[in-house]
One Martini backbone bead per residue (centre of mass of N, CA, C, O) as a GRO file, in nm:
protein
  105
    1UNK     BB    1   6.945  -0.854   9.968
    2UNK     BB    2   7.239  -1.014   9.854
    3UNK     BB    3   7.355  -1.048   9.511
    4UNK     BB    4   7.648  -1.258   9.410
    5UNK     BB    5   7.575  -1.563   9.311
    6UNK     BB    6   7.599  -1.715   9.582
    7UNK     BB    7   7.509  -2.000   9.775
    8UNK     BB    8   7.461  -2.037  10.064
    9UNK     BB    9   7.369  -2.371  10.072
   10UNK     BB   10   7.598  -2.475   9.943
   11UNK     BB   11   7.862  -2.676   9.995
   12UNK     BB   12   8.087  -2.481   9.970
   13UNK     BB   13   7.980  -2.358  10.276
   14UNK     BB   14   8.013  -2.653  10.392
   15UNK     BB   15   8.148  -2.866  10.525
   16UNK     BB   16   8.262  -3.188  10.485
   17UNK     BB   17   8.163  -3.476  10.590
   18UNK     BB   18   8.415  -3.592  10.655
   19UNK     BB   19   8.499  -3.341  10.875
   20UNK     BB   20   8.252  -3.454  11.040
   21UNK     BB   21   8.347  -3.726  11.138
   22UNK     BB   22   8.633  -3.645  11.234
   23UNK     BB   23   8.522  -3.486  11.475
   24UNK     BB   24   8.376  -3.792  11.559
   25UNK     BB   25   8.570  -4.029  11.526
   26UNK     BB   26   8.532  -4.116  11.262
   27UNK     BB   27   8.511  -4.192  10.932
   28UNK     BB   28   8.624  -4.039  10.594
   29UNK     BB   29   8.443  -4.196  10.457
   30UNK     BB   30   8.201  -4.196  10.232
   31UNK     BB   31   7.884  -4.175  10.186
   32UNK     BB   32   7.651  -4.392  10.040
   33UNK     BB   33   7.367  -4.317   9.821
   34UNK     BB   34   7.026  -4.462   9.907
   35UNK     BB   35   6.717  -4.491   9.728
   36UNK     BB   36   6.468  -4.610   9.880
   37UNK     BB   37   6.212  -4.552   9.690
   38UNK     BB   38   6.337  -4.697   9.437
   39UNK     BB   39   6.341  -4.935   9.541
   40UNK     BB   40   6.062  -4.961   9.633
   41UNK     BB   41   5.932  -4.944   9.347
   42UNK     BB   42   6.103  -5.197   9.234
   43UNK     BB   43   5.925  -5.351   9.364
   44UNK     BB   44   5.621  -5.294   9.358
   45UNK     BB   45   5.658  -5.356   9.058
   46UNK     BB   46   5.736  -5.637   9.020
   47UNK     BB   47   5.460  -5.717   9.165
   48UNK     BB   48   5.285  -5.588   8.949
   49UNK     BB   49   5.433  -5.754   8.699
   50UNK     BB   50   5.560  -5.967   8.764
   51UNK     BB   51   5.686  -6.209   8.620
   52UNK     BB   52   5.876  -6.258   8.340
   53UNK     BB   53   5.995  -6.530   8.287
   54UNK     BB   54   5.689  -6.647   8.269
   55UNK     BB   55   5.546  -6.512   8.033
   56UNK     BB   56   5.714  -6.630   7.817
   57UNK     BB   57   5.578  -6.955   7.855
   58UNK     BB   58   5.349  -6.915   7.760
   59UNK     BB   59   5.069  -7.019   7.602
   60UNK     BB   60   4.919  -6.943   7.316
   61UNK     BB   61   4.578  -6.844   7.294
   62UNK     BB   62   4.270  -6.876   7.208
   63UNK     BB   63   4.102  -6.698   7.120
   64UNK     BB   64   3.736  -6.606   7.165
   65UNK     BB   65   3.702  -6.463   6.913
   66UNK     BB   66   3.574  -6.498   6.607
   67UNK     BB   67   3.714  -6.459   6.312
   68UNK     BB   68   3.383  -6.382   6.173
   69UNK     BB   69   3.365  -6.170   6.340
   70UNK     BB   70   3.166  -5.861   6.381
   71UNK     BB   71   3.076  -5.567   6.465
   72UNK     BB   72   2.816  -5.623   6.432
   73UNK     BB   73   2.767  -5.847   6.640
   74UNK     BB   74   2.852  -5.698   6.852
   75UNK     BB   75   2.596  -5.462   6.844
   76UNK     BB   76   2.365  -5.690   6.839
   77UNK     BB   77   2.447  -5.816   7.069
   78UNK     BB   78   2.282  -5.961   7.373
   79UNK     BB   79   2.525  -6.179   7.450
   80UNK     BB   80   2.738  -6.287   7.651
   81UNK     BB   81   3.021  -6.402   7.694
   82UNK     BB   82   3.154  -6.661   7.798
   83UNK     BB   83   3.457  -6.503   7.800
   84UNK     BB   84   3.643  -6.275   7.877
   85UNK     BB   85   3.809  -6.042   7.670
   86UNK     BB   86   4.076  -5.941   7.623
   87UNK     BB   87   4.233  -5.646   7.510
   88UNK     BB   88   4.397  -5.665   7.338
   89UNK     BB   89   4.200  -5.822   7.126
   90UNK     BB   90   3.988  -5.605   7.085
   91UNK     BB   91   4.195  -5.405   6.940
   92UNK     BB   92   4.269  -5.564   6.718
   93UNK     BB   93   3.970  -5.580   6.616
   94UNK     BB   94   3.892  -5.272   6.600
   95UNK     BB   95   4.171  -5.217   6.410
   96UNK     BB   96   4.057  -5.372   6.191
   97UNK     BB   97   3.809  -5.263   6.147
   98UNK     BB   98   3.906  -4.972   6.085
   99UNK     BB   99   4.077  -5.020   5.844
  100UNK     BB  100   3.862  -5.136   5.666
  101UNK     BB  101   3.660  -4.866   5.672
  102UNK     BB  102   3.884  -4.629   5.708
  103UNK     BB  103   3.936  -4.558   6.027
  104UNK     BB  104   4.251  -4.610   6.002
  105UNK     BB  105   4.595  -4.471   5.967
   0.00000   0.00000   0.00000
């Protein structure tokens, strides 16, 4: 097969659409390409991540774990927390914890 740089499937070896809609009596307004894809991530990501307007009226609440608790409580309680630690919450501690101990710069 013989290569001399131009691509057989390129454009410009094709009609342009516009002269094949004129071939069939049709309008020669080129379509708008509509990426129906992008669209659809675009809800679903949507849905999935809930309205933003209204995470921001949330009211900031109250810690779970007492400004107190120490890593040692952490680990040597056997009692499980009265409720569910938010994730945010545990890094913030954790990280707090890891700098004071030196172990994270």
């Amino acid at each position: 097969m013989e290569t001399n740089g131009t691509n057989h499937h390129s454009r410009e070896n094709r009609p342009s659409t516009g002269s094949n809609n004129a071939n069939r009596g049709q309008s020669t307004e080129e379509e708008v390409f509509v990426n129906q894809a992008q669209m659809t991530w675009h809800e679903v990501r949507r849905q999935w991540a809930g309205d933003q307007s209204q995470k921001s009226k949330r009211m900031p609440r109250e810690p779970i774990m007492s400004w107190t608790t120490t890593y040692e409580d952490l680990l040597c309680s056997t009692e499980l927390f009265q409720q569910p630690i938010p994730l945010a919450e545990m890094v913030d501690f954790l990280v707090d914890t890891w700098h004071e101990e030196g172990l994270y710069d």
